[in-house]
N, C-alpha and C positions, 0 to 999 in steps of 0.2 A: 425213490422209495422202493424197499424191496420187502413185498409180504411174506410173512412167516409162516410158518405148517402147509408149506403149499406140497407136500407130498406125505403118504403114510408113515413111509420108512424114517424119514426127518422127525415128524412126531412122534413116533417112537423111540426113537436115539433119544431124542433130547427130554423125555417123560424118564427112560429110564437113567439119562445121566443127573435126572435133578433128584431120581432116590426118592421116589415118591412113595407117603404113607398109607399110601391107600393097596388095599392086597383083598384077595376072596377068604371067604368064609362061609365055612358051613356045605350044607347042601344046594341052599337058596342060588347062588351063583348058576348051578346045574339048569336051571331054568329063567332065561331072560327074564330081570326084574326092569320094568321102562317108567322112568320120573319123565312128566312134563313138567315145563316151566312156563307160565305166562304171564309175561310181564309186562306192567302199564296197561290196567285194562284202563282205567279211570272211567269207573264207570258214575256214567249219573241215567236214572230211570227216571224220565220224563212224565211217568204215568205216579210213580209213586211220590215226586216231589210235588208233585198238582193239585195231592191230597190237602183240603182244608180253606184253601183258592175260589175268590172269586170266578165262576166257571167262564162268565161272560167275557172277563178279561182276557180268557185263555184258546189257545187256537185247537182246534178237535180234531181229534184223529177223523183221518179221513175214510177210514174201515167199520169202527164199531160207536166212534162220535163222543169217546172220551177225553176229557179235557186234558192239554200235554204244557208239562211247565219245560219249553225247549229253548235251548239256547240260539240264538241267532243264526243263519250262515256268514253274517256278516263277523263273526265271532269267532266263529269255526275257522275263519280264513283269514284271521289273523294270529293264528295260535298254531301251536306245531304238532297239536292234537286236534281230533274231533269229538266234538261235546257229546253230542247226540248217539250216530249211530253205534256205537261202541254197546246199545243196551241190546243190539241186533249180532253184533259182530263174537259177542261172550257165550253166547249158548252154542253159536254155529260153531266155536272151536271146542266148546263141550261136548256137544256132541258127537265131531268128529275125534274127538279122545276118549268119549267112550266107547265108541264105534272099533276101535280096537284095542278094547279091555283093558285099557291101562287104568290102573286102582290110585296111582301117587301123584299128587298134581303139587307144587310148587309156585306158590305169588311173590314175585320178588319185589312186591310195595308196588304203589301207586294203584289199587286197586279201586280205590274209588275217586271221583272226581275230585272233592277237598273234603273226605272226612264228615260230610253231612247224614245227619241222621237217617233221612228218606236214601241216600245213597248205600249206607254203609247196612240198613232193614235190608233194603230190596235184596245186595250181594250175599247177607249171610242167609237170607229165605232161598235165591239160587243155590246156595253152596248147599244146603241141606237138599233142596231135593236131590239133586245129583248123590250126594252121598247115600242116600235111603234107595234111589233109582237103581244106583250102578256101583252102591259100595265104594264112590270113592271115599281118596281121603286128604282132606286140601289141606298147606302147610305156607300157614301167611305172614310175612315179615312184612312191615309197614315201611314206605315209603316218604316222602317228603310232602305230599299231598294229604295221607291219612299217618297221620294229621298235618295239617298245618304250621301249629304248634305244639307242642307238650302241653296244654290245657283248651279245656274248651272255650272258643268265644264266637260274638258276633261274628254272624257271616252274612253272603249274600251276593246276588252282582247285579250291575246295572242293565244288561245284552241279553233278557229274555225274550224271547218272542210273542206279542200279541197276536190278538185274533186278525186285528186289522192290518198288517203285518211290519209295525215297528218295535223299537225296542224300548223294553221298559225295566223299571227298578224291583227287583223281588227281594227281598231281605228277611233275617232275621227276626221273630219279636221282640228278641233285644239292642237289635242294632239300635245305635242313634237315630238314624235314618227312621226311623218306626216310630220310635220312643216319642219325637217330636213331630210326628203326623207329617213330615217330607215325605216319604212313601207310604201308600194306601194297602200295597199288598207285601203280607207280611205273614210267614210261619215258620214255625218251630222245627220243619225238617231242613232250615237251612243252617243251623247253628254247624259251625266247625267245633266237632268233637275234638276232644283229647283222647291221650292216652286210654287212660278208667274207662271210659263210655266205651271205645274202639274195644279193645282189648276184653269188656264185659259180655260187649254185643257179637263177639266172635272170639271165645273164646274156645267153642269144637272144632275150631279152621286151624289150629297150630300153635295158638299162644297158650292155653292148657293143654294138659294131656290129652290123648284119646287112650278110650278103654282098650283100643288093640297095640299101645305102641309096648314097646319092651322097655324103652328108656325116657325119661323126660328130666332133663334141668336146666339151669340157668345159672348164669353168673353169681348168683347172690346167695344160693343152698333153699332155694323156697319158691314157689308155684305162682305165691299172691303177688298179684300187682303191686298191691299199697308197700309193700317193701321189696321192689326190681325197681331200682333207682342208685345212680351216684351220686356223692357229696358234693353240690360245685359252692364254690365261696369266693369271693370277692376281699380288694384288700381292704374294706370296711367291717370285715369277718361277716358279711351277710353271706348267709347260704341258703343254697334251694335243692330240694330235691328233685334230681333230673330223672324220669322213668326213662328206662331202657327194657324193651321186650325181648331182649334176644335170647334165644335157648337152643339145645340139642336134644333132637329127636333119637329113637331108632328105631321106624316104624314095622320094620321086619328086619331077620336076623342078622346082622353082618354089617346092614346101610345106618351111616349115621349122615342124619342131613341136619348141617350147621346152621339156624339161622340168625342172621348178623345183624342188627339193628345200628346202621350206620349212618343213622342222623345224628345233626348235632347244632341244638339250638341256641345261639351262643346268646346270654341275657344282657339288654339294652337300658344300661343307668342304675337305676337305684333298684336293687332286688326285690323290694319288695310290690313294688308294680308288677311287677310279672308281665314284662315285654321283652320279645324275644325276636333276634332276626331269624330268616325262615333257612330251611336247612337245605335248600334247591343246591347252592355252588360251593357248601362245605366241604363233604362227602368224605372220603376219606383222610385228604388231607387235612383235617380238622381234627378228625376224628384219632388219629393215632397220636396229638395230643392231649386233646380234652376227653381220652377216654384211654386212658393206660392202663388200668385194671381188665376194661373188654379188653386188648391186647395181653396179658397175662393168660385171661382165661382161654381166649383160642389156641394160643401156644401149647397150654394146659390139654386141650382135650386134640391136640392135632399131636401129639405127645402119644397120650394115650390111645387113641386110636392107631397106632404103627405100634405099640407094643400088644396091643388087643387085636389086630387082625381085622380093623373093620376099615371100610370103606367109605373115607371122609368125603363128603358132599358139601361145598359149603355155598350158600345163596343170600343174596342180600340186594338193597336197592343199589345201589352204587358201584361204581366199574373200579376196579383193582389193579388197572393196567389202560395203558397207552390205548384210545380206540381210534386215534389218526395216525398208525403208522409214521412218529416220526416227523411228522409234518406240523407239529407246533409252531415253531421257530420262523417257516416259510408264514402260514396263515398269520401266527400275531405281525408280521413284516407289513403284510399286504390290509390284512384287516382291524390289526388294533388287538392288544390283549384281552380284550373284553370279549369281541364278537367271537362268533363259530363254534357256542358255548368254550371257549377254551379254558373258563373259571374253575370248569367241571372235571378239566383235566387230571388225573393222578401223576403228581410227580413220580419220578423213577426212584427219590430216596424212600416213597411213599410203597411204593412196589414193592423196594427189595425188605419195609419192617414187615409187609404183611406176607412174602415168602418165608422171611426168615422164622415168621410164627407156627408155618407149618401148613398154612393153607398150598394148594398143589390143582387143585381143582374149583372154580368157581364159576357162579352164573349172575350176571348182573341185567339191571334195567337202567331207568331213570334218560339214559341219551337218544331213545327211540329208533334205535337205528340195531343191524346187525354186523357183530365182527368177533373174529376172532383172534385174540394177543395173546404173545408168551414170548419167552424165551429161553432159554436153556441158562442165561446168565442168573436168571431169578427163579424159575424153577417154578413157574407160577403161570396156570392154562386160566387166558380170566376170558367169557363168553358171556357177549352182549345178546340178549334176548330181546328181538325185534319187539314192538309196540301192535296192539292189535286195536289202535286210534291211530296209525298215523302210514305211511308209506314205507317198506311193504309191510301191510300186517303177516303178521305170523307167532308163531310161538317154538319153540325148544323140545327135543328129545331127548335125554340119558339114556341107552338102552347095554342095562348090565349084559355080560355074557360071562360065559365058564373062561376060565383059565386066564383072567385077569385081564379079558379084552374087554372093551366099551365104544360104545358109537357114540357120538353127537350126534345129532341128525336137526335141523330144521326145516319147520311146514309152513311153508305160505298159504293162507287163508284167502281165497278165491272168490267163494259162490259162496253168497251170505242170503238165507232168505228176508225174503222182506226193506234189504236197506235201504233200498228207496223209497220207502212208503211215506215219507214224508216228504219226499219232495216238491208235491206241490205246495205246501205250506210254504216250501222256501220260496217258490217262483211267488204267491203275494208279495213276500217280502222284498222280491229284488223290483216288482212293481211297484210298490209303496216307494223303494229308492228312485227310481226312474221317475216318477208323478213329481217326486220332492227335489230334483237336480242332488240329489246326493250320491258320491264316486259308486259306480258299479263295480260288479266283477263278472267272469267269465261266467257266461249260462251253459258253456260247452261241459260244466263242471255237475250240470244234474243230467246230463245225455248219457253216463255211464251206465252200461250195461251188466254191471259187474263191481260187487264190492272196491278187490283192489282197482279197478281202473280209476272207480271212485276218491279213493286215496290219494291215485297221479292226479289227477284232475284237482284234489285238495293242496298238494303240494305244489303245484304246477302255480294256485294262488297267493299259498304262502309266500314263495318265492319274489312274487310281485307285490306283496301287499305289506309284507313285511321285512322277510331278509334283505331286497336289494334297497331297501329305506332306509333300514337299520341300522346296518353293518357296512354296506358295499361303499367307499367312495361314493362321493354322485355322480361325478367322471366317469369314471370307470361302467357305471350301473345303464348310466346312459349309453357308452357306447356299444353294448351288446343289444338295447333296447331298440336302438338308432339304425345297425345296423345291418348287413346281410352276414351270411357264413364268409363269403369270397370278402369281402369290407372286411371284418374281423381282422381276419386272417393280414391282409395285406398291410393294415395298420400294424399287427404286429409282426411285420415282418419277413413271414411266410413264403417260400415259394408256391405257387399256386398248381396242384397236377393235372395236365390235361385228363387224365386218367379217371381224375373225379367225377359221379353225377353231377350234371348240371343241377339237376333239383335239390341236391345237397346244395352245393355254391349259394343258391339262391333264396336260400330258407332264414330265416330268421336269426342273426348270432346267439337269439335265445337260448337255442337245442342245446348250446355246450353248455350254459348253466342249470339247463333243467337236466342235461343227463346230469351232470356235476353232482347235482344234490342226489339226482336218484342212486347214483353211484355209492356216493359219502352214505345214504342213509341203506340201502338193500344191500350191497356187496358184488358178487356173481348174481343174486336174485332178481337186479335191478333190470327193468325191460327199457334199453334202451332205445332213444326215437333215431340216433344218428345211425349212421355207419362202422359196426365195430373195425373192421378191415383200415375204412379211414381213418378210424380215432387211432389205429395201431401204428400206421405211416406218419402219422402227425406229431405221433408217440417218440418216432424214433426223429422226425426231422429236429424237434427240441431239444432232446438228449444229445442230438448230434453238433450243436449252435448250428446248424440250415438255416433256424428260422431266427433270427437278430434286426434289431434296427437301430441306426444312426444314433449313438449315444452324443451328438447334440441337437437331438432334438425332443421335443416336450415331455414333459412325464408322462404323461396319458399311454405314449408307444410303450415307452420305458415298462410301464406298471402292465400292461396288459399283458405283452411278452412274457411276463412274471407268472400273471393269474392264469393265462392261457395254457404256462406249462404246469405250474399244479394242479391247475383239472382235469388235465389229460395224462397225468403222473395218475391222477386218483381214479380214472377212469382203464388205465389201463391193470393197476392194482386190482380192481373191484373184479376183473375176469380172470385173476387168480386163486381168488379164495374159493375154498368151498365150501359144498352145501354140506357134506357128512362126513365126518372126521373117525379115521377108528382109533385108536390110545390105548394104551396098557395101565393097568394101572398098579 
């Protein structure tokens, strides 16, 4: 696997061999204009979904003794988010972005946890103050989260945390679940909004105008909601009207920031149910068929923007381009089409309609991970915007400059005040598991001292709790489980260097699957626990066949040899990319 934009000069060649539409204007350029992106907060406020709740059922903060409607650890650690502190983790990267004046902030969806009312209150009451605080000005395209669906419904989950510290059912007043007195606790900030609600309840954050932009439209020549929607119909001629929020901004002189609403909620039976699957593993590739009018109009204004001289920005939930370097083919081999999110993947016919439309610059979310893809074949710079729920948090910088240069630059989010403060809430709950023989998990994982460590320590259980269940072989899961670094290695065929630490040799075959993910998910940013020197030796004994075993004998060697070389393919990739990119535009 060979990473791309691994030097300036390379990314410059091939920005300007792809003829890109984006050029300066104005005076504005003269003075660094900086967009941040933050993407996948998914936020849920514990304190504001509490509201209305039996108080006794609910576990109290342990500072001021207000009631918190929180989701499990046990929860946490089976998801590839975290529920909870993410209400700790949003301000501390507000603040540090206003902390150096930057006024343009950018949500590439999944901003709140699913769409729920008390969620999606809480974030537009943050977003204004910051806005009134520090002037900014926030620019929010929805995600496959908010909403859920294209209409509002029942919502709710079982994995809340009580006081006593197991998990219980919170739902909807309209859930079934409620309706028929199955669950006792029951309110109306869990309902998953739709479109209308989302887009009413925040409509100063980017899906109406703001009084300072210079430009606002959208696909359809009109502002309202109730008519930003496509025709979809079925061959019983039933049809529905699908909303779409997507619009163009130009919030100062010259920047047009494109934003792309690239869900697509494909309807389930008889239309007039209004059931719909969810738009998680669509993404684009869905989307540039059941949405080819959106494809006109980007074309349309990536068009005009290269004859108008402004500087096309485009952002959306959904990645535009390859985020595994090439390694599909290997991963669905080893793990199955389905896992490694590979559903989520953008085919390359998928790439080259939405190059060919004119986009040249984009920012995506949705895979929670950081990366950088292009090519000079597609002419198309697509930029994954780390999650600031999941490992390593961080968020995105655009930073304009005169004479048609641009930085990337991304921040990893460190020092969070407060994220532990609930920790002890969780140590009842891993008591309550311990008292009941129900499966633990690692308590080394609330000893963080530090947000992101907090993240490793989350993904460290993902990893065991879920991917290597999920996805892994069981063979295969077990023998990293089972075994040492030196075992590993031997099994797959490895010569062993004296050269080596022994305390490397003797550590757990874990380490290569936890850097593995930390790699696949941070890039360069990823704080490895191995050896980079030895992962580079081990780099090359693969690539060299050094390390081979006896093809007759059982698959388990056979397979590992496999997996052992594409995570050390992916670990040595991950210390090429970088953190700040400069581009011409």
């Amino acid at each position: 696997m060979q990473k791309k934009w691994m030097v300036k000069s390379a990314l410059m060649l091939v920005l300007l061999c792809a003829k890109t539409a984006l050029a300066t204007s104005g005076d504005d350029t003269k003075i660094p204009i900086r967009i941040a992106f933050l993407a996948d907060i998914h936020l849920h406020d514990p304190y504001e979904a509490a509201k209305g709740l039996p108080t006794q059922a609910l576990p109290k903060d342990p500072v001021n003794q207000a009631p918190l409607l929180l989701r499990s650890m046990n929860a946490q650690l089976h998801s590839t988010r975290l529920f909870n502190e993410n209400y700790w983790v949003l301000r501390a990267a507000l603040n540090d972005i206003a902390r150096q004046g930057i006024k343009l902030v950018a949500l590439p969806g999944d901003f709140s946890d699913d769409g729920q009312p008390a969620n999606i209150t809480a974030l537009t009451k943050l977003l204004d103050e910051y806005s009134k605080r520090y002037n900014m000005r926030f620019y929010a395209i929805n995600g496959n989260h908010d909403p859920t669906r294209p209409f509002s419904r029942p919502g709710g989950k079982a994995d809340f945390l009580s006081s006593a510290g197991d998990e219980i059912p919170v739902v909807s007043t309209d859930h079934p679940d409620c309706l028929s007195q199955k669950v006792s606790l029951c309110t109306d900030g869990l309902r998953e909004w739709g479109y209308a609600e989302i887009v009413a309840a925040m409509s100063e954050h980017g899906f109406m105008p703001h009084q300072e932009d210079i430009l606002f439209e959208t696909p359809f020549g009109t502002k309202e909601m109730d008519r930003r929607h496509w025709q979809w119909c079925n061959e019983k001629a039933q049809c529905i009207a699908m909303p779409d929020s997507s619009y163009l901004v130009e919030p100062v002189d010259g920047i047009w920031l494109l934003a792309i609403d690239a869900n697509v909620y494909e309807p389930i039976g008889d239309f007039h149910k209004r059931q719909f699957k969810g738009s998680g593993n669509a993404g684009y590739n869905a989307l540039i068929h059941a949405k080819p009018k959106l494809i006109e109009w980007i074309s349309n204004v990536a068009s005009r923007a290269k004859t108008t001289n402004k500087k096309l920005i485009a952002f959306s939930h959904f990645p535009m381009a390859d985020f595994y370097d090439s390694q599909a083919t290997t991963l669905a081999r080893l793990f199955g089409n389905k896992a490694m999110q590979l559903q989520r993947l953008p085919k390359q016919h998928t790439t080259e309609v939405l190059a060919a439309a004119g986009v040249t610059l984009h920012f995506a979310g949705h895979m929670h991970l950081y990366d950088i893809a292009s090519s000079a074949q597609h002419g198309l710079l697509n930029v994954q915007v780390p999650s600031l729920a999941a490992y390593r948090p961080g968020y995105t910088l655009l930073t304009l400059k005169e004479d048609n240069l641009a930085s990337i630059e991304t921040v990893m989010v460190k020092e969070v005040a407060e994220f532990n403060r609930w920790f002890e809430l969780y140590q009842t709950e891993r008591q309550y598991r311990l008292n009941n023989d129900m499966p633990d998990w690692q308590v080394t994982t609330l000893q963080a001292t530090n947000y992101s460590d907090f993240t490793d320590g989350h993904l460290k259980e993902v990893i065991r709790q879920r991917y290597l269940q999920q996805e892994w072989p069981q063979d295969l899961a077990n023998a990293f489980l089972r075994n040492s670094v030196h075992d590993i290695l031997a099994l797959a065929g490895c010569p062993i260097s004296g050269n080596w630490p022994s305390d490397f040799l003797q550590r757990s075959a874990m380490l290569f699957v936890d850097d593995y993910y930390r790699a696949r998910n941070a890039g360069e940013f990823a704080e490895l626990q191995g050896d980079r020197e030895v992962y580079r030796e081990l780099y090359v004994h693969f690539t060299t066949g050094q390390c081979r075993v006896n093809q007759s004998t059982v698959d388990v060697p056979l397979s590992l040899n496999k997996i052992m070389h594409l995570m050390l393919e992916s670990l040595h990739s991950a210390q090429q990319d970088k953190r700040r990119l400069d581009i011409i535009f």
